[in-house]
TIFI-950578 format. One record per residue (C-alpha): x negated, y, z. Coordinates in Angstrom, 1 decimal, padded with zeros to 4 digits, always signed. Each point is the difference from the previous one (the first is absolute). Layout:
X | Y | Z
X | Y | Z
...
***
This chain:
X | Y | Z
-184.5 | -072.7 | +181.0
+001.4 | +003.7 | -000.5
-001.6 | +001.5 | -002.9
+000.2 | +003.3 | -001.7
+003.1 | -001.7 | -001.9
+002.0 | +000.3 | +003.3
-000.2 | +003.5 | +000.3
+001.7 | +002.4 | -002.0
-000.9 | +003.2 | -001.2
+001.1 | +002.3 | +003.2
-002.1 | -002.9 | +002.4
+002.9 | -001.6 | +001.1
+000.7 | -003.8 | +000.1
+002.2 | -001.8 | -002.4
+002.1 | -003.1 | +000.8
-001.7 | -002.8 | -000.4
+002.4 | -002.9 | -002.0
-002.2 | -002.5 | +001.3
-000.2 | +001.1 | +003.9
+001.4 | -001.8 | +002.7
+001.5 | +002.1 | +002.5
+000.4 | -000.8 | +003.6
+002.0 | +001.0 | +003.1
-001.6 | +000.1 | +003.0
+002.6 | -000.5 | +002.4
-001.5 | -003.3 | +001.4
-003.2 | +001.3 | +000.0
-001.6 | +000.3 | +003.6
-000.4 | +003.8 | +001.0
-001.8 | +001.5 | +000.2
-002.9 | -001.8 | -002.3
-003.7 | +002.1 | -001.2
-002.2 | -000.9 | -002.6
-003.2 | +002.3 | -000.8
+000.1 | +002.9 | -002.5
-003.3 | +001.5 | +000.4
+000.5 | +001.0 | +003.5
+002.3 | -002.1 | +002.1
+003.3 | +001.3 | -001.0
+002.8 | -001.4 | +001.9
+002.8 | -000.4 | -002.1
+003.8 | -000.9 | +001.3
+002.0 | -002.0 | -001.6
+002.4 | +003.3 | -001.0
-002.5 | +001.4 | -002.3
-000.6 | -003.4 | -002.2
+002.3 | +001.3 | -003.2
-001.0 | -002.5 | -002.5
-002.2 | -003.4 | -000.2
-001.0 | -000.5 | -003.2
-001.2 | -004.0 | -000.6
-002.9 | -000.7 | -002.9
+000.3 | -003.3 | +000.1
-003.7 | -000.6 | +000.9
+000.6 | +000.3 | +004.3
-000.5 | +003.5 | +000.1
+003.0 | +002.8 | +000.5
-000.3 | +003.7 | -001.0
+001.9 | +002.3 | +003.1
+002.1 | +003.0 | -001.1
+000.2 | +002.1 | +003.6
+002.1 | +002.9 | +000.8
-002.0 | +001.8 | +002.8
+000.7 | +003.5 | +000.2
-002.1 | +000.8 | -003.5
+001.6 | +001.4 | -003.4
-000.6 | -003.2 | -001.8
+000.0 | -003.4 | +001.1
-003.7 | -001.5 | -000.3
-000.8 | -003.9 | -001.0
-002.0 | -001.7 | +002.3
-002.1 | -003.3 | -001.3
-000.3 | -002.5 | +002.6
+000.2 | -004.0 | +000.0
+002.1 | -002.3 | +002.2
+000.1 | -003.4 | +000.7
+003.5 | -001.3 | +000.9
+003.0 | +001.3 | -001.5
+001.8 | +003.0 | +000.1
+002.0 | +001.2 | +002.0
-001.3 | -002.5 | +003.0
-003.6 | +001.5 | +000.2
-002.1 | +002.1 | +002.5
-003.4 | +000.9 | -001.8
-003.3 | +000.4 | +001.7
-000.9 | +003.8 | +001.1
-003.5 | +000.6 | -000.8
-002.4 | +002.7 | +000.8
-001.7 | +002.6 | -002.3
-003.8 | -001.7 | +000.2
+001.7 | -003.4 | -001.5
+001.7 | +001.9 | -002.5
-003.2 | +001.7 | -001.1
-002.1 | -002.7 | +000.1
+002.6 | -002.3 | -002.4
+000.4 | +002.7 | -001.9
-004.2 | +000.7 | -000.9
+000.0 | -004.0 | -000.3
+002.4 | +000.4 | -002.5
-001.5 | +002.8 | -002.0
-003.6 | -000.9 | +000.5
-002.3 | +002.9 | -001.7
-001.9 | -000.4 | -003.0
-003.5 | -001.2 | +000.3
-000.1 | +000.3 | +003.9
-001.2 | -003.4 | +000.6
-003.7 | +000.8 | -001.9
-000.5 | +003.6 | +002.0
-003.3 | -000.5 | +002.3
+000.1 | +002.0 | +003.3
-001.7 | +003.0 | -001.6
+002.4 | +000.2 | -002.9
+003.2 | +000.1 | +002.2
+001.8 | +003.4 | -000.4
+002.2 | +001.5 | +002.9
+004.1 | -000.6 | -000.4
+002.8 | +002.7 | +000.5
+003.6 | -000.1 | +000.6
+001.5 | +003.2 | -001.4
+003.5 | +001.4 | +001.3
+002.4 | +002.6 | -000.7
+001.4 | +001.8 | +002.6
+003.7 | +000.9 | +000.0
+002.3 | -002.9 | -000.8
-002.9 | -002.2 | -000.1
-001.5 | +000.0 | +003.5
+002.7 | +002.7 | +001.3
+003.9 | +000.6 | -001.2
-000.4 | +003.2 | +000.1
-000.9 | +002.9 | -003.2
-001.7 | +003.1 | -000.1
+003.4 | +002.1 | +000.0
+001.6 | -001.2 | +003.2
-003.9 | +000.5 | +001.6
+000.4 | +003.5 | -000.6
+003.9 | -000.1 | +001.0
-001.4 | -001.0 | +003.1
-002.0 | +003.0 | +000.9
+002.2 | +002.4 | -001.3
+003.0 | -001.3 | +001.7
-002.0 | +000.4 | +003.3
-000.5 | +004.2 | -000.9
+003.6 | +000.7 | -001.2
+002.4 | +001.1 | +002.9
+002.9 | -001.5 | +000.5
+002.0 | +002.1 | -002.2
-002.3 | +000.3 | -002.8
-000.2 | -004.0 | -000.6
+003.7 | +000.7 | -001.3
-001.0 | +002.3 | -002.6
-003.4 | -001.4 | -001.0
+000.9 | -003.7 | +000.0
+002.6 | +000.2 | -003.2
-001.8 | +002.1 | -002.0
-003.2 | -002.6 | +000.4
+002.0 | -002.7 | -000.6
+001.0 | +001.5 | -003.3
-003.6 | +000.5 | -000.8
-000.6 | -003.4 | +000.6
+001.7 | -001.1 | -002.7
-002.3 | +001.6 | -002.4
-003.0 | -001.6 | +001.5
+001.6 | -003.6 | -000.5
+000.0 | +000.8 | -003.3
-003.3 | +001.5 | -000.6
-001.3 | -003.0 | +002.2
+001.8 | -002.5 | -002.1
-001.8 | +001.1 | -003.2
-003.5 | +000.9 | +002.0
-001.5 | -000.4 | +003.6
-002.4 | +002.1 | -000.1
+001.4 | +003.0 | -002.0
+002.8 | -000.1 | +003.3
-002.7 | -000.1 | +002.4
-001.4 | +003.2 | -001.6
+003.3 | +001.6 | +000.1
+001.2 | -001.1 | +003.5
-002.9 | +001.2 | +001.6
-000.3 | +003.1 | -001.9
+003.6 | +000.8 | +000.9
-000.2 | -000.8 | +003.8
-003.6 | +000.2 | +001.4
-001.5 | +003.1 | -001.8
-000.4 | +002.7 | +002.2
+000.0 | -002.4 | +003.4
-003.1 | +000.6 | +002.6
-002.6 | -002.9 | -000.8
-000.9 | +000.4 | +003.7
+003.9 | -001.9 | +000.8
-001.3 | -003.1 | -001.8
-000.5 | -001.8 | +003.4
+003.2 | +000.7 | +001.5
+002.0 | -000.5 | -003.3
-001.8 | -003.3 | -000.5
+000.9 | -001.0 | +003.7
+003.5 | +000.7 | -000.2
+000.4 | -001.8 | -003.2
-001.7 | -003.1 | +000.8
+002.0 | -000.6 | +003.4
+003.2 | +001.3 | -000.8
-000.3 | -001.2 | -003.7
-002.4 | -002.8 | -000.8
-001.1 | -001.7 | +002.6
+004.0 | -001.3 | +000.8
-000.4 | -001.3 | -004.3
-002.6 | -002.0 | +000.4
+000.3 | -003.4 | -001.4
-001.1 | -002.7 | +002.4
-000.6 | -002.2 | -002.9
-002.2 | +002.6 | -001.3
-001.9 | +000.7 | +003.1
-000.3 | -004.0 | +000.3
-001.8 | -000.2 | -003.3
-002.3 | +002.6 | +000.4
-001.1 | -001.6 | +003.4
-000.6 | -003.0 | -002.1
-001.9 | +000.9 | -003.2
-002.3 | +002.0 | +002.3
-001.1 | -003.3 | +002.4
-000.2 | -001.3 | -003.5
-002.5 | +002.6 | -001.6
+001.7 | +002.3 | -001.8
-000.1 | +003.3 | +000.3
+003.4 | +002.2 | +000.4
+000.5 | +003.0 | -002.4
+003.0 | +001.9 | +000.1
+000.4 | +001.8 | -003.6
+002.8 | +002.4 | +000.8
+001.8 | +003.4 | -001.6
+000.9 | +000.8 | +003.1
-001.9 | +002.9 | +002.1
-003.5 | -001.5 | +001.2
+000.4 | +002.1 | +003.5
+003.5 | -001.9 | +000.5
-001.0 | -003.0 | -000.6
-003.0 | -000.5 | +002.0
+001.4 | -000.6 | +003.3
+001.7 | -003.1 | -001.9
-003.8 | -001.3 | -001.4
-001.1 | +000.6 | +003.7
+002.9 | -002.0 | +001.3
-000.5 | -002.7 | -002.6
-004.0 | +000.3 | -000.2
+000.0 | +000.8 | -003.6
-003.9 | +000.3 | -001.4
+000.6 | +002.2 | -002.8
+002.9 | +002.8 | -001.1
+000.5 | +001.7 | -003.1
+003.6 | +002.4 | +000.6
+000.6 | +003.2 | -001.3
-001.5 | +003.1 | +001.5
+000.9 | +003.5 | -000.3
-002.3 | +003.0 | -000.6
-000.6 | +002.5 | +002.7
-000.7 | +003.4 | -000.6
+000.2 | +002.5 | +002.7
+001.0 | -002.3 | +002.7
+003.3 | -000.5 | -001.9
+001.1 | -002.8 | -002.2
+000.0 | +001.0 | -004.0
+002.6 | -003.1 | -000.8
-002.8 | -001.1 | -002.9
-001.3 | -003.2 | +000.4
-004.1 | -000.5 | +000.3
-000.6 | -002.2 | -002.7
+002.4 | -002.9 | -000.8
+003.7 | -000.9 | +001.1
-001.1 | -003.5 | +000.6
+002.4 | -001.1 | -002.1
+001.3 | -002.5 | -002.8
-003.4 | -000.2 | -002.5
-001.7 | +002.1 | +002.7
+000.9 | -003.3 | +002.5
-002.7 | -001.7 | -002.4
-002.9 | +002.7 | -000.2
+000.0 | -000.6 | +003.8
-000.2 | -003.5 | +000.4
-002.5 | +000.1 | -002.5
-001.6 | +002.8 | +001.6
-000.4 | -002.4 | +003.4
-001.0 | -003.2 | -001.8
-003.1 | +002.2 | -001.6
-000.8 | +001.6 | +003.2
-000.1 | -002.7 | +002.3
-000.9 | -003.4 | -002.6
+003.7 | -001.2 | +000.4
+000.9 | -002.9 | -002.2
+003.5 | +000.9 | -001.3
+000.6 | -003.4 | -001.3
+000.1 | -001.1 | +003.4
+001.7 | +002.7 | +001.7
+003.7 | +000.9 | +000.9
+002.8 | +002.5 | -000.9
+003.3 | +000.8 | +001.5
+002.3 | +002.1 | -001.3
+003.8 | +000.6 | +000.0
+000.7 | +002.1 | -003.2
-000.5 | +000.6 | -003.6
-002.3 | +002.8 | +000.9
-002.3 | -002.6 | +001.7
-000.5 | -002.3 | -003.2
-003.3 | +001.4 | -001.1
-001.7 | -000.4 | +003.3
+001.8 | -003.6 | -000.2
-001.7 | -001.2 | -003.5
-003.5 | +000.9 | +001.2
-000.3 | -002.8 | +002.7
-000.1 | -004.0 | -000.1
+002.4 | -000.1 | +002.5
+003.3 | +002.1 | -000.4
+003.5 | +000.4 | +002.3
+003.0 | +001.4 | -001.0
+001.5 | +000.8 | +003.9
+003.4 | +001.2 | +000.0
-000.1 | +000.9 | -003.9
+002.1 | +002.4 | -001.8
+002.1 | -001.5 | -002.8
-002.7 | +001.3 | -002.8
-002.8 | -002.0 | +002.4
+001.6 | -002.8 | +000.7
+000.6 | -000.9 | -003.7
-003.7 | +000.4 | -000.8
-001.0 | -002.1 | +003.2
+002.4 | -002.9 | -001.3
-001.3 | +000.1 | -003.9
-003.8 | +000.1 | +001.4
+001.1 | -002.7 | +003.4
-001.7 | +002.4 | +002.2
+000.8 | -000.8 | +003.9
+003.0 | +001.9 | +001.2
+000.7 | +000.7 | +003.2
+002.4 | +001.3 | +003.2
-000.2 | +002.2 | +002.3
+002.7 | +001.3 | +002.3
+000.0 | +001.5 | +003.2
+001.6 | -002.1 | +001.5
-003.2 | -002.4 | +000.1
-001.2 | +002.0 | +002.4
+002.9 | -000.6 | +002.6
-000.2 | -004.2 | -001.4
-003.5 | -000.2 | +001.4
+000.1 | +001.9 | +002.8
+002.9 | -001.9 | +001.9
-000.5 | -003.0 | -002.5
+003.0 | +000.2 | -000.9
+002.3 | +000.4 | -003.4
+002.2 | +002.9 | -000.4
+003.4 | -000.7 | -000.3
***
């Protein structure tokens, strides 16, 4: 299996001396195999098989991300004359608890059983979308014509500073980007900002596998919490579309009738990811030993460690390298699962 030894110190894969490589020119195409939520995969996008030895094969994909991610699945015949079973996201969850059975569940009497949650971040997890390009969104839709010409470059140039503040802390960026960009804004256009941003913004990012497993661990009992840095009134046409139980996003004082740009409380970020889940689990007797995470970056790792049950989906290099020391689950999610199960069809 990959380890921790297989990743170097940027997150990226080393060669393997041992790996068998592949071509999968015979292969039938297109071919699907599950990857927690019915991705379709052509045969294009295969750029490595890597043999263990054991019948399994680890899939290095190229499909339209920075990195290429390893996929974990077993075959039965050989490669490259294989077409493997697609699956659904209830089998996948239910081999998965089997798997990971939670300590001391099989004593618990019917009064001592404690309520289960799944908790999810937002963008990149659940959405490919971030909190800058929501707000590019709006803004684009006030500038005239000739003023997206002037505005445009000198935001973009900004943007480089808030990668970099990002990249050393999410939640000190949060505080900044909204500071910069929503102080002074009427709070009484927080239903027609967070109407344009969801249709012409989020609700075309959704990932189907996301959407699918939500569906699921809710006809299974657990209860959907979206722990988010992004702006709770943007986000909750998303939980209503997704019929989330429970929020916890960022919110931005109001005094006046005018946005201040401060934030009411926390960023809902990094450690702060932890404080809520905790928060939730105390409120409402969840057992966190048996309940879910998702998350996609570094940022996400506290909220992560505080749950039986963990995901890496999509990760960042930083994530992905602690998911594969600790063998968390990783998953995919493209948009283009969206199109595969809708037309049940792959993508070419």
């Amino acid at each position: 299996m990959f380890s921790a030894a297989d990743v170097n110190a940027s997150g990226h894969y080393k060669r393997l001396d041992s790996s068998v490589s592949k071509a999968f020119d015979s292969s039938p195409a297109p071919f699907k195999f599950q990857t927690g939520g019915c991705l379709g995969i052509c045969k294009n996008s295969v750029r490595k098989v890597f043999a263990t030895g054991n019948g399994k094969f680890y899939f290095v994909l190229n499909i339209k991300i920075k990195r290429g991610l390893v996929i974990k699945c077993s075959v039965d015949v050989p490669v490259p004359n294989f077409e493997l079973p697609e699956s659904d996201p209830v089998s996948k969850i239910n081999a998965e608890q089997s798997m990971n059975p939670s300590t001391g569940s099989e004593t618990r009497t019917d009064a001592q059983v404690r309520h289960k949650a799944a908790f999810f971040d937002v963008d990149g997890t659940i959405t490919r979308t971030n909190v800058v390009l929501a707000y590019l969104a709006v803004r684009m839709s006030e500038l005239s014509f000739f003023m997206k010409f002037v505005w445009v470059p000198c935001f973009a140039v900004l943007c480089i500073f808030y990668l970099l503040v990002d990249h050393f802390d999410r939640a000190t960026f949060n505080r900044i980007f909204y500071s910069n960009h929503y102080k002074g804004r009427s709070a009484d256009s927080k239903s027609s900002m967070a109407a344009l941003i969801y249709e012409r913004y989020y609700k075309p990012r959704i990932f189907a596998g996301a959407v699918e497993h939500i569906a699921v661990l809710k006809t299974l009992g657990y209860r959907i919490v979206l722990v988010t840095g992004a702006l709770d009134f943007q986000i909750a046409p998303l939980a209503r579309d997704i019929d989330a139980d429970f929020v916890y996003a960022a919110e931005l004082v109001e005094e006046n009738g005018r946005f201040t740009g401060e934030l009411n409380g926390m960023a809902t970020s990094n450690s702060e990811k932890a404080e809520r889940v905790l928060d939730y689990a105390k409120r409402f007797d969840v057992s966190l030993e048996d309940s879910m995470a998702f998350g996609d970056s570094i940022a996400d790792i506290s909220m992560l460690e505080m749950v039986g049950r963990p995901h890496a989906v999509n990760p960042d290099a930083r994530l992905l390298a602690i998911a594969l020391q600790r063998k968390w689950t990783v998953l995919v999610w493209t948009l283009q699962t969206l199109k595969a199960t809708s037309t049940s069809t792959v993508p070419a």
